[in-house]
C-alpha positions in Angstrom: -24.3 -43.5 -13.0 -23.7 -42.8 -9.3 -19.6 -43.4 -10.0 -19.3 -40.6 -12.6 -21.3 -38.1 -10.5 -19.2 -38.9 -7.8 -16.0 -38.8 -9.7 -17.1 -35.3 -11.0 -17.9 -34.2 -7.9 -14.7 -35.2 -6.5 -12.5 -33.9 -9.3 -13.9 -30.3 -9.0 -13.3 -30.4 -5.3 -10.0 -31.1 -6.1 -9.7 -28.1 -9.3 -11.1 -26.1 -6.3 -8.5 -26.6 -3.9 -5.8 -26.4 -5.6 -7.3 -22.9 -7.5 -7.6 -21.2 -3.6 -4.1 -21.3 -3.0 -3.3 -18.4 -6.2 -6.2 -16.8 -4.9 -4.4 -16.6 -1.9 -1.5 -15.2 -3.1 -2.7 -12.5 -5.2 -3.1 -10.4 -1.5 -1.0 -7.5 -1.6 0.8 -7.9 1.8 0.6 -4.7 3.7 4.0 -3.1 5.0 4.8 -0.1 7.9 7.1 2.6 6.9 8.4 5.1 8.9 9.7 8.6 7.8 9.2 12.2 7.3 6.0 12.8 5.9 5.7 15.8 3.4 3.5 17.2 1.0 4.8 16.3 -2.6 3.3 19.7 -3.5 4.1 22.0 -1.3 7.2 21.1 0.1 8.6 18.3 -2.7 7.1 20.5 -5.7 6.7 17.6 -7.4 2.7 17.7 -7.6 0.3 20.1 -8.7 -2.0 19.0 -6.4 -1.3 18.3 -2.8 -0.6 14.7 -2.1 1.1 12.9 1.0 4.6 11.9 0.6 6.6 10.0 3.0 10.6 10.1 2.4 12.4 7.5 4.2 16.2 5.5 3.6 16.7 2.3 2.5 19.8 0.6 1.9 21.8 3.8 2.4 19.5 5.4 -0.7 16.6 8.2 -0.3 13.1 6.6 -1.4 9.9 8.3 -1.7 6.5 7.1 -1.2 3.6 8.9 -2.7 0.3 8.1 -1.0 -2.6 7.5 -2.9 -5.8 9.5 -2.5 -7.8 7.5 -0.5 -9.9 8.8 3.0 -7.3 7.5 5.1 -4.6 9.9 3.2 -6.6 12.7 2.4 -7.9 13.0 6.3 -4.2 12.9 7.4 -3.2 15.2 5.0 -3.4 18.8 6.6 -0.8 17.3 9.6 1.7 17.7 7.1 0.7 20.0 4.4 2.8 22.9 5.8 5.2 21.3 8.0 7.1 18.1 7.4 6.7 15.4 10.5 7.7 12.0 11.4 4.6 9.7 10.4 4.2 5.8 10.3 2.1 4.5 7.7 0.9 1.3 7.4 -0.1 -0.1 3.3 0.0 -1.8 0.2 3.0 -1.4 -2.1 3.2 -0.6 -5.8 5.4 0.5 -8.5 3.5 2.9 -11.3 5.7 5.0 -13.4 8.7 4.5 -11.5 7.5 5.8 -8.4 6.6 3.8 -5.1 2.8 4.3 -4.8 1.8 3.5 -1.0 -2.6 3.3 -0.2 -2.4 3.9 3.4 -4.8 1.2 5.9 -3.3 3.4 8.3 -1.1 6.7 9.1 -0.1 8.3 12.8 2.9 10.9 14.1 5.5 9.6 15.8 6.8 11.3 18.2 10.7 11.1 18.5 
């Protein structure tokens, strides 16, 4: 009786480990971009509302990243609703629509 308990226990320890590994991986690993950061409203007129956008090259090609609302964004937003500046921000990638969707941890000016 003691065995199969024991060999229960020890075979979901093992279904454990080797689950925390995928949980693991499904962590979006955060990125820094650097570029000129815009509002995709008022200066892209792609929006209707105002939204953060950083433009920035890669590979030779123009990309676009549209910020997410979230507090970090919408607090960093009036830096560059009039007046496009070089920012770095710091986020999570993803692809809706086409677009490059960035949720800033963390956005600042750079000065050139």
């Amino acid at each position: 009786m003691k065995n199969k308990i024991f060999r229960s226990s020890l075979a979901g320890l093992m279904l454990l480990a080797l689950s925390v590994p995928a949980f693991a991986a499904d962590k979006e690993k955060e990125i820094t971009i650097k570029g000129e950061g815009k509002c995709a409203k008022c200066a892209l007129h792609e929006t209707d509302k105002c939204q953060n956008a950083i433009e920035t090259t890669q590979h030779g090609k123009k990309v676009t990243y549209y910020l997410t609302k979230n507090e970090v964004s919408n607090d960093f937003h009036d830096n560059v609703c009039k007046e496009a500046k070089q920012v770095k921000a710091t986020g999570t990638v993803k692809e809706v629509d086409g677009k490059k969707e960035l949720t800033a941890s963390k956005i600042e000016l750079v000065n050139k």
